[in-house]
N, C-alpha and C positions, 0 to 999 in steps of 0.2 A: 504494500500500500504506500502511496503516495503522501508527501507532508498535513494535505489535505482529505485523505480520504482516513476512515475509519480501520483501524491497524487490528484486528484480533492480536497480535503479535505484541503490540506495544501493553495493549490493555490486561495481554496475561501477567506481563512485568508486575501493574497495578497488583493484580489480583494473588500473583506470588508472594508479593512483599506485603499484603495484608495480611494472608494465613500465615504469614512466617512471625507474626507478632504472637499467633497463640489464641485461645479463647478469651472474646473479649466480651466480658460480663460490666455488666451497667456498674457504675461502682468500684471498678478495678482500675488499676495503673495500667495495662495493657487497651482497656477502651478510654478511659478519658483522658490519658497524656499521649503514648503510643502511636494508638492509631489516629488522633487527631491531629499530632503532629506530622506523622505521615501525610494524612491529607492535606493539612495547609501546606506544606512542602512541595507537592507535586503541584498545587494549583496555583501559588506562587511561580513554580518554574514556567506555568501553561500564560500564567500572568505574564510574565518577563517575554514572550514570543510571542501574544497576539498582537493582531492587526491594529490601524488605527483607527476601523473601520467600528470597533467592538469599545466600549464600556464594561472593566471588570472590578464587580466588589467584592467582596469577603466580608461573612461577618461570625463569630460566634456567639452562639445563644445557649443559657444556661436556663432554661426554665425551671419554677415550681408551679403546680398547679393540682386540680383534681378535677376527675369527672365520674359519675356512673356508666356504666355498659352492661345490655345483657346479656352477654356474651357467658360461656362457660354457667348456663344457670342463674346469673345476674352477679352484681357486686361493685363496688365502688373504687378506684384509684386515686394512690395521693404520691406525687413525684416532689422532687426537691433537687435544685440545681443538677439536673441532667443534661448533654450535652449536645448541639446542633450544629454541626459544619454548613454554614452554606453561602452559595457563591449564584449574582448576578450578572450574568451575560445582556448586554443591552448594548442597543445603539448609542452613540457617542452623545448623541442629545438626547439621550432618555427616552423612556418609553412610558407609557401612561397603563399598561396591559402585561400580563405576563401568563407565561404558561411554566407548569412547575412538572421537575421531576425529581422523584423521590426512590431511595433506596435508603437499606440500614446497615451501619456497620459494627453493632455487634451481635453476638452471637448465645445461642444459650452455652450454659457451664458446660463445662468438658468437652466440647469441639469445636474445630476450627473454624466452623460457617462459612466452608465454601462458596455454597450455593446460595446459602441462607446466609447472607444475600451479599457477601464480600464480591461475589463476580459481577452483580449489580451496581455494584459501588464503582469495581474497575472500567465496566462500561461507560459510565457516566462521565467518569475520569478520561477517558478517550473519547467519547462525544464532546464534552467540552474542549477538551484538546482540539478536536477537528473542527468545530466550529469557529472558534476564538483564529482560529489561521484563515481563517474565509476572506477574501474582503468584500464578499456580498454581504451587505450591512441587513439587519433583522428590523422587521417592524415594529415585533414587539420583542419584552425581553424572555430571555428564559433562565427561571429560577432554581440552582441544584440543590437538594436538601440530601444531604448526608450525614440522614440523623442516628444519635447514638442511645435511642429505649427503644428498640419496635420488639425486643423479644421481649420486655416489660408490657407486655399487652398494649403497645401502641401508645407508650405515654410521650415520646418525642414528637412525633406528630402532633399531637393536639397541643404540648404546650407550643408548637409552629402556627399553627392555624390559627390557633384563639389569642396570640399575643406579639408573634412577630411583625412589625410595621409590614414587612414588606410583603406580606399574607393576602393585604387588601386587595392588591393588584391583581389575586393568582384570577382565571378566568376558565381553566380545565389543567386538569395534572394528568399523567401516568404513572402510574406506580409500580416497579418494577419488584417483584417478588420470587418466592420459589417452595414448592411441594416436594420436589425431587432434586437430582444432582443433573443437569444438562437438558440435551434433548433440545427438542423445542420450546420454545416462550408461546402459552396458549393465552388470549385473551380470553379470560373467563368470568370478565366484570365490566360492562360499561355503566355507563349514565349516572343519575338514574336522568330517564329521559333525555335529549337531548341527541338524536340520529345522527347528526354532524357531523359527531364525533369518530362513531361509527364508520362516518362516509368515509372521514378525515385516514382512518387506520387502513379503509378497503383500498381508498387511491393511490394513500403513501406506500405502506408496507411493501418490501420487498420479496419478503418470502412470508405472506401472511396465515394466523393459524389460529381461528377464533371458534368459541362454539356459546351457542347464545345456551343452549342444553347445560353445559357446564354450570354457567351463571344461573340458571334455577335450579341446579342441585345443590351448589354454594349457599347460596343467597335463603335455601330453603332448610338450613341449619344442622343437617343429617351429614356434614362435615366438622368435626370440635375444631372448626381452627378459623382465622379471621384476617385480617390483613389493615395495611393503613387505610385502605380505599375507605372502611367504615369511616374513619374519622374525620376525613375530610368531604366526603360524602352529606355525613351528621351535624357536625363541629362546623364546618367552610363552609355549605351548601356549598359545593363546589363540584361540576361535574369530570368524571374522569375515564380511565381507561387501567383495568387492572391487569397486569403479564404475570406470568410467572411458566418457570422451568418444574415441569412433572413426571421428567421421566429418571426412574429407578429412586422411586420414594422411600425404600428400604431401608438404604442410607443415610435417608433426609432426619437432621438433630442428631446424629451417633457422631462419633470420633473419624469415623470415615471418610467423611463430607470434607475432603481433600481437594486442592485445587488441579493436582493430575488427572483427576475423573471427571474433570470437565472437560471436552473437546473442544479445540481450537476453531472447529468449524462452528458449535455453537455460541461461541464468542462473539464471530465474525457474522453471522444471521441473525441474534438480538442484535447487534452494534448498527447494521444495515437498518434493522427493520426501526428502531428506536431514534435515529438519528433519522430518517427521513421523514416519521413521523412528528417530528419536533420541529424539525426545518420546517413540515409545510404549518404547524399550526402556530409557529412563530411567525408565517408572514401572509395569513388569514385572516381575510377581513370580516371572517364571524367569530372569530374569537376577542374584538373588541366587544362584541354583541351576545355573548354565548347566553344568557337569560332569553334574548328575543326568538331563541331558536329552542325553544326548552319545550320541544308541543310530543307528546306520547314516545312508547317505548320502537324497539326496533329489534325486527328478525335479523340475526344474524348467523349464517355459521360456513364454513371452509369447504369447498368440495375436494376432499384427498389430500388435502394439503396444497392444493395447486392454486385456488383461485376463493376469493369469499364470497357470496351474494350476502346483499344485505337490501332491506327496504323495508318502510314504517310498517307498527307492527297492525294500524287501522288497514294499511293496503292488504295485508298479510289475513287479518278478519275476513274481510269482503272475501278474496282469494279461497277462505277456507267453509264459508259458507257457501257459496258457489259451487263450489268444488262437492263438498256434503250434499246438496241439494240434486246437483247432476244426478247422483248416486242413489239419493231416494226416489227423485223420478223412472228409471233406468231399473230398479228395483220393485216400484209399483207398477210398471208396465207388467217388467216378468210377472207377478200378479194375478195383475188384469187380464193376461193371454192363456186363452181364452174365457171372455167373461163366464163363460156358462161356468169355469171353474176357480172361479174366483175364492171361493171361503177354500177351496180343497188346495189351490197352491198357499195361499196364506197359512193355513195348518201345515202345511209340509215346511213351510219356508221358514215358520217360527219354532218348530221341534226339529230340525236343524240346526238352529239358533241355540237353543237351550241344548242342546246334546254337543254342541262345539266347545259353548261355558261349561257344563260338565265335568266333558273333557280337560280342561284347562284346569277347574278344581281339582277332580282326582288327582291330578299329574303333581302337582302345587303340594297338597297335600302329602301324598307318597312320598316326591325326593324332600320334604321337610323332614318327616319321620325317620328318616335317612340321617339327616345331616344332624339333626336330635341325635339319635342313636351315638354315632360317630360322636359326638362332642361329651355327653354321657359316659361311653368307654373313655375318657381321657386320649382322642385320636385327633382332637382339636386343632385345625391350621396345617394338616397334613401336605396342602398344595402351598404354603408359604413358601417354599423353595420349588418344587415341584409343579408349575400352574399347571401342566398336562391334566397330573391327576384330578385337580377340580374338574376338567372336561370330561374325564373318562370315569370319573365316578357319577358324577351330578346332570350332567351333558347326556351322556348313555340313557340316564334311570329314567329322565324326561321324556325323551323320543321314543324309547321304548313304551311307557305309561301311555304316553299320550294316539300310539299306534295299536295300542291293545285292545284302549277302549273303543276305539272306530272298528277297528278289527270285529271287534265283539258285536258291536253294534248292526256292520255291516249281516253276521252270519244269525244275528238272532231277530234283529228288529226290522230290518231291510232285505227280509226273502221275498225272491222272484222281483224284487224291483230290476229296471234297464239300470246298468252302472254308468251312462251318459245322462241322465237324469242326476243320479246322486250326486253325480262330478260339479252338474250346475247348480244344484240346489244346496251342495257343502261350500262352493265359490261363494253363491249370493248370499249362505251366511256368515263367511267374511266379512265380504263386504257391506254388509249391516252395521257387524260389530266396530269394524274399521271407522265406519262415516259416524256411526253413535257417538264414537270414542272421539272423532274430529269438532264434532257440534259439543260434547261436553267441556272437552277440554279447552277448546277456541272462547266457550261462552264464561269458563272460569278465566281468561286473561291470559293465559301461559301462551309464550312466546313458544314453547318443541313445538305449537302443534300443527307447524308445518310438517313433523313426521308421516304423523295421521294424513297429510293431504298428499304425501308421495305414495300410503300405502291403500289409500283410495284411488288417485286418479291415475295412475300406469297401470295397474290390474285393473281398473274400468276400461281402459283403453285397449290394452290387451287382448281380454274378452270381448270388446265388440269387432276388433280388427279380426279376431281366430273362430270367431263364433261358426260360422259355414265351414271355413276349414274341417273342422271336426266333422260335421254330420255327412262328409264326403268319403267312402269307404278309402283306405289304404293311405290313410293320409294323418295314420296316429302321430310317425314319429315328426309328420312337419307339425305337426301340432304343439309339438312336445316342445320341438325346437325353438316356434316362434313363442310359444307360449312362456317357456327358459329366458328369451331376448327380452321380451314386454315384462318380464321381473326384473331383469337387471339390477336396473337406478337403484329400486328402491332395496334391493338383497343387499350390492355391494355397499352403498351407502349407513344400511344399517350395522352391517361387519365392521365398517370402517368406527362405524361411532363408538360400538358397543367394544373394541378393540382399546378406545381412548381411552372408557370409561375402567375397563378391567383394569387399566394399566394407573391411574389414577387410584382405585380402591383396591387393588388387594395389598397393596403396602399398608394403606391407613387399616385395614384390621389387623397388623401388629401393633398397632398404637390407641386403638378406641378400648381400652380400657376391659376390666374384667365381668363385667355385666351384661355385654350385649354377645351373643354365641355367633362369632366370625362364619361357620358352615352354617349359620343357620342362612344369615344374610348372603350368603356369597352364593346357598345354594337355588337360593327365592330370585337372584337376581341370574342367575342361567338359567334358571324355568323359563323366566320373564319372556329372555332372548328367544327361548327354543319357542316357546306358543308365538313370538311374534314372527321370525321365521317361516314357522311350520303354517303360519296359518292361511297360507294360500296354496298350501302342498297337499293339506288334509284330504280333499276332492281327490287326491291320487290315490289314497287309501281305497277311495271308493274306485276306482279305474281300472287298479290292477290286480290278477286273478290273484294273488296272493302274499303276505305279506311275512312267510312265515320265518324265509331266511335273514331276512330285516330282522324281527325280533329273536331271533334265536343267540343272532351275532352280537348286536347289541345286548340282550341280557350276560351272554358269557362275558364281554369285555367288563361291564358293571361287577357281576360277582366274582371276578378277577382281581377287578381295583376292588371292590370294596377288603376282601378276605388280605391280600397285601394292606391295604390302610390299616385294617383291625390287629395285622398281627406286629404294625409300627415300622415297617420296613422305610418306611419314607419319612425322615426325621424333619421336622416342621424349618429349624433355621443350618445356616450353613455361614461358616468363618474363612469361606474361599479369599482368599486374598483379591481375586482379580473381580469376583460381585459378590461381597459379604451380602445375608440377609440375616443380620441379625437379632437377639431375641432382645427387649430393653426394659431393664430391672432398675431400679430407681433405689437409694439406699441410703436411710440416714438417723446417722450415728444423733438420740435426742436422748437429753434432761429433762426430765418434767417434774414442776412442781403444782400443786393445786393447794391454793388457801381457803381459809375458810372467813367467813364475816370479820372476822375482828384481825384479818392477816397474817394470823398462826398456818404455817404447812403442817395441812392432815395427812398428805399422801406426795409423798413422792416415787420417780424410777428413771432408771434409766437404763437404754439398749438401742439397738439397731432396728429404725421398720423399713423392712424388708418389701417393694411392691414390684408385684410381673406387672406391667403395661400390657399384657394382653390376657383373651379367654383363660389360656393353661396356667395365670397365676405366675409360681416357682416350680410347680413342678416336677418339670425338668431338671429344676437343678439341685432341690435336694441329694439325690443321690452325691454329689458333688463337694454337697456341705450337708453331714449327718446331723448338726446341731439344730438345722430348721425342721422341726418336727409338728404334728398335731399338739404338744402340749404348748407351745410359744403361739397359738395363733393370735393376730391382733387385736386387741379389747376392745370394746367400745365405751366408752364411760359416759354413760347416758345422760348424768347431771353437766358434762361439759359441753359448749356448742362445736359441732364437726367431730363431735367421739373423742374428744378432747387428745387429737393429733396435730400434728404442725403441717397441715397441708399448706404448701408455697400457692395455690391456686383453687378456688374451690370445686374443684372437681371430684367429690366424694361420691357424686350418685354413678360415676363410672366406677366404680372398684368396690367390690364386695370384699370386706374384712375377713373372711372366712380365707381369701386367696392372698392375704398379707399375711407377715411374720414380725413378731418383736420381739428378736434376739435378746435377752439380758446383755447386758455391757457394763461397764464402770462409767462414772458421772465423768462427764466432760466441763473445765473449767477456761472456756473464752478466754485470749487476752484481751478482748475488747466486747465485756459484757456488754448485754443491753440493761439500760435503766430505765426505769418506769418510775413516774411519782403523779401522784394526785395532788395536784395545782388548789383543788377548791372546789365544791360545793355549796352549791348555790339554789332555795327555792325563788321559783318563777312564779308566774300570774297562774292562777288555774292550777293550783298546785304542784305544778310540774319542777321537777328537781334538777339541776343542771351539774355535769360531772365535767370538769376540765382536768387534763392530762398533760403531763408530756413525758414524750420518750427519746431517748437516744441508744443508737446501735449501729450494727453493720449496714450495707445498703439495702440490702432485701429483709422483710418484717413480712407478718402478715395480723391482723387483725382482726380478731371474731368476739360477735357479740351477741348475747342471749338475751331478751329482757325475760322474766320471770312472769309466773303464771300471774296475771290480773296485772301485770305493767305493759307500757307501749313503748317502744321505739321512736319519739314523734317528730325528731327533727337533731340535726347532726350539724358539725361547722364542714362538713366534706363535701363533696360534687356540688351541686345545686340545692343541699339545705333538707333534701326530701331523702330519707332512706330508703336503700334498695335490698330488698329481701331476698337470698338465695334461693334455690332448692330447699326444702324443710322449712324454713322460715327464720335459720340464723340470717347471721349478718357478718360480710367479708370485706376483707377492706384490705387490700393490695398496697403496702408500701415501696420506693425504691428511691434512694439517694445517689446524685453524683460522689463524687471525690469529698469534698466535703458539705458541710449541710447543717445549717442549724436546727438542734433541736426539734423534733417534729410537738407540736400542739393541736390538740384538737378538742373541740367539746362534744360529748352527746346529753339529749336530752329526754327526759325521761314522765312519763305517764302513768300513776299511781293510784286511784280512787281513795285509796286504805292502805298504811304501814304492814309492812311484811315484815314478821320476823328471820324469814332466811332471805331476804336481801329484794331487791329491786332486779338486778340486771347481773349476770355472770360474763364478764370480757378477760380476753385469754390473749396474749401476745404470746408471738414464734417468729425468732431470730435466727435467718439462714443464713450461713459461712459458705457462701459460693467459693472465696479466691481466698488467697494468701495461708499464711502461717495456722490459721484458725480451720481451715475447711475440713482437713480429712485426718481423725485421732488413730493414731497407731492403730487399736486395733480395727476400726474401720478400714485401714489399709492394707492391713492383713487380711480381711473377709473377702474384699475385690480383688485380691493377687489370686484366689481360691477357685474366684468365678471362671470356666470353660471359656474358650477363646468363640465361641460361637453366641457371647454373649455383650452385650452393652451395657458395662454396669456403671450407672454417674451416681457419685455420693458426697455429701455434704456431711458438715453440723450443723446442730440447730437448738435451740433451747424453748422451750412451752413453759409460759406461766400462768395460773389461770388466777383470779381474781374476784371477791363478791362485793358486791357494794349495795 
């Protein structure tokens, strides 16, 4: 590449010399000296060689602030002097407008953040490089944020948005994120509203790769994970454009996430596609105007990765009732022919209908009871290294099911029918179900349901172009053939998607916690495929004399896999060096103390809680560590809020205690305790009592709060004054401090009708030791030296205190 163009080469440089700093945890000398030095370094040198074409500032920003999110359940954040690189490209005489991009440079504890999101940062760092040399001058500016909280649940961001001068101007951002380690950058979040932008990504991008699908399976919360886009979305009104790299999610947050396993190619196709995308909407003259263009949402998605359609989602309505309608008139004809038999095809046409649902249930049902089974035996996640086997155990038992009952049907409820009859009248119940599913789904707002209108209108099409063909003797296999052609689109299209979407979710069920059964979901969402698939094949069922070597083969391949899964031959993770997938156990070395009313410790303990990140728990790794046994399981102490543990995040309704461990250990003594002191007590108007605090500690805290039977929660000094209630009905509250940081203070306030003798409200502080001298106690260091190399084990200290007031 040229001094001017976009360097993957140069931008790897960036992106080596940030993972070569180390995990850079919020709070740490490695994120807030380190790496910021780093970056003002490189943008300084980018400063000292741009044109004179460009205007360069720099500024750093140390916010404090708070907000609520219901993100993870609900819960509150409160930040303190955390840290914001960022740098103004603009015309030499200023710009009144700007468009902003965003990436994060640090990382969770214990890995490097490749992906997440240090090659983001590097690109950025070579986007501006290449533009800053331009001397095509910009019309408006463009703002980098190279912020250092986003693994703090997004607290850099917001304290940018809500308080940076130069925030005003923004008028659309991009925000460059990541799922996995490389691959493509998928647009998986626009708007909200605002098509332009859209337009903006279809025109520029050079290798573009968007799915509006993605974004309502995002956006629809059945992912635990979130991005900046909320903030500035919520926080900014500000419309945007979310990226991110999803492929080999395995690795994504482990020690892995290496900057060699990023491809130099995928460097240079974010850097293309993101640089020209910025270029055109820096010299867009609707992005002065972006509110005036804010009218409804927009279809968008990729065909194969080659090209994107996109178009409003009102045109996309019309388009699919249309389309639905074709299909119900086309459908009441077949009917109406011949009137005399009018009620007798409608009976035929509607137990058709219901015997295709049926089918679909039984099938649904079956490989459920399967993938039960299977997770029951303790065979849980068997395809996590192996995806094959999800297809040949899950894949098989579907197709098979789903061919048995037609099968059946065919020989007991459909004797002596023409099987050219049953072929149309199994088609037209498709194509029912197809157009129902178009009109439901179009009428609830969902942007897929241009699906529904590929799996409507090319099989309507199809059928009417083949329809004679058929009733013309000797003319099956052109039947077969064109009828194979007129599925095409919408077959390969659907592989194509449903290939995205595997590739996306089966990494995330090593990570969705101990509560949700991974075969059960993985195997509900291969039925999905196979009924949508199959369902214009099903009429073949009826076509052909027999289906018996289909199911025979099929079943043997299923009792195959299933008897190898059962007897464990396929070990769920794998510590290959060249594509670890490995298993991640979270671990940490806690003190706990609990007081009682008058501030006397009734109880104390201390050990190791031990948690799987996925369905199987630990189980696996007992064997490994004979000391984790059923008599250690994790307690729950019911008078405490959260079971009175030190979760860093309130994600408790993912993880079932029974699949935690709390190793006994010796009490761990901080060099840099936390302190807690109650500031004053205070009655208010309306009886209400007011508690002021203040704490000082490490940079990560977390803060839980119970009020007691007959007390209320009724208003806080955090986010917007109104408290936010998790899952169960505690109360979480998210600390994280820069480098230094005064004293945190806070009040809550309290709702009493009548004096409690055991207290008003129970609040608990837990103080995590992410970095330095404090994080990891001998013998915590010894337990993880113990851990199998096929596993990811990150562990901290941390201290719990609980409190009655």
């Amino acid at each position: 590449a040229g001094p001017r163009d976009f360097s993957a080469t140069r931008a790897r440089g960036y992106l080596d010399n940030i993972t070569a700093i180390g995990p850079r945890t919020v709070g740490s000398p490695e994120n807030e000296v380190l790496a910021v030095n780093y970056l003002l370094e490189q943008i300084r040198a980018i400063e000292r060689e741009s044109t004179d074409a460009h205007k360069l500032s720099i500024d750093i920003q140390r916010p404090t602030g708070s907000f609520s999110i219901d993100f993870l359940g609900g819960f509150t954040s409160y930040y303190a002097n955390i840290t914001n690189v960022i740098v103004k490209l603009e015309p030499r005489n200023g710009a009144e407008h700007a468009v902003l991009s965003n990436c994060h440079f640090d990382s969770v504890p214990n890995t490097p953040g490749a992906s997440d999101d240090a090659v983001s940062c590097a690109v950025m760092l070579e986007i501006l490089n290449t533009l800053s040399k331009s001397s095509e001058p910009l019309q408006h500016a463009v703002i980098f944020l190279f912020n250092g909280a986003e693994e703090n649940i997004l607290q850099a961001s917001h304290g940018f948005i809500t308080q940076h001068e130069w925030a005003k101007s923004i008028r659309a951002f991009i925000n460059l994120e990541a799922a996995g380690v490389g691959g493509k950058e998928l647009v998986f979040q626009t708007g909200p509203e605002n098509p332009w932008l859209v337009q903006a990504y279809v025109v520029a991008a050079q290798h573009p790769f968007a799915s509006v699908v993605a974004q309502e399976i995002f956006q629809s919360g059945i992912i635990p994970a979130d991005t900046d886009f909320r903030i500035y979305r919520d926080f900014g009104n500000v419309p945007g454009i979310d990226l991110a790299f999803i492929e080999n999610g395995y690795i994504y947050h482990t020690k892995y996430d290496t900057s060699d396993r990023i491809l130099t190619d995928s460097i240079q196709r974010a850097g293309d596609n993101i640089l020209s995308v910025l270029k055109y909407l820096a010299t867009s003259d609707k992005l002065a105007k972006s509110f005036e263009y804010r009218h409804g949402n927009v279809v968008f998605f990729d065909v194969l990765g080659l090209f994107v359609l996109a178009y409003p989602a009102r045109v996309g309505t019309i388009m699919n009732y249309i389309t639905a309608a074709i299909a119900f008139l086309y459908l009441t004809k077949r009917v109406l022919q011949p009137k005399t038999r009018a009620v007798h095809n409608l009976k035929k046409c509607f137990t058709a209908f219901g015997l295709t649902l049926l089918s679909w249930i039984c099938t649904l049902v079956a490989v459920l009871i399967v993938a039960a089974f299977v997770s029951l035996i303790g065979r849980s996640l068997s395809w996590y290294t192996h995806f094959y086997v999800s297809v040949f155990l899950y894949g098989t038992a579907a197709a098979a099911k789903l061919i048995l009952v037609h099968t059946l049907v065919k020989k007991f409820f459909y004797k002596n029918v023409s099987e050219q009859y049953l072929g149309d009248i199994f088609f037209d119940a498709s194509l029912m179900i197809w157009s129902i599913a178009l009109a439901v789904i179009t009428q609830m707002g969902l942007c897929s349901a241009f699906i529904c209108t590929l799996w409507v209108a090319f099989p309507l099409l199809t059928k009417l172009m083949i329809h004679k063909e058929f009733s013309q003797k000797g003319a099956t296999m052109k039947f077969v053939m064109m009828y194979m052609l007129g599925m095409f689109v919408p077959y390969l299209y659907m592989m194509y998607l449903s290939w995205t979407v595997f590739e996306m979710f089966t990494p995330i069920m090593g990570r969705s916690g101990s509560e949700i059964l991974p075969d059960v979901v993985l195997a509900g969402f291969i039925v999905v495929i196979t009924m949508i698939l199959s369902s214009y094949f099903i009429n073949f069922i009826y076509l052909v004399k027999s289906t018996k070597t289909t199911l025979i083969t099929l079943t043997t391949v299923f009792v195959v896999t299933l008897i190898l899964v059962c007897s464990g031959i396929f070990f769920p993770y794998s510590s290959d060096a060249a594509n670890p997938k490995p298993k991640r156990v979270f671990l940490q070395h806690t003190s706990r103390r609990f007081h009682d009313l008058d501030g006397n410790v009734v109880k104390s303990d201390s050990g190791i809680w031990i948690n799987g990140f996925d369905y199987n728990g630990v189980s696996h790794i007992t064997p490994h560590v004979p000391e984790i046994n059923d008599s250690i399981r994790t307690p729950c102490e019911e008078q405490a809020p959260f079971c009175g543990l030190p979760w860093i995040l309130p994600v408790h309704f993912m993880f079932r205690l029974v699949k935690n461990w709390y190793l006994p250990a010796p009490e761990i003594f901080p060099r840099r305790p936390i302190h807690f002191k109650v500031l004053s007590k205070e009655l208010m108007p309306w009886n209400n009592v007011r508690l002021s605090f203040e704490v000082s500690g490490p940079s990560h805290m977390s803060l839980y709060v119970r009020p007691h039977e007959g007390s209320a929660l009724s208003t806080w000094s955090l986010g917007d004054g109104t408290p936010v209630a998790s899952l169960g009905g505690d109360y979480f509250v998210f600390y994280s401090h820069g480098l230094q940081a005064a004293p945190w203070h806070f009040w809550v306030e309290l709702t009493a009708p009548e004096k409690h003798s055991d207290g008003m409200v129970s609040l608990a502080i837990a103080a995590h030791y992410f970095f330095g001298e404090d994080q990891k106690s001998p013998q915590l260091s010894a337990l993880l030296e113990r851990f199998p190399s096929w596993t990811f084990s990150s562990g901290w200290s941390c201290t719990y205190d609980l409190f009655v007031f």
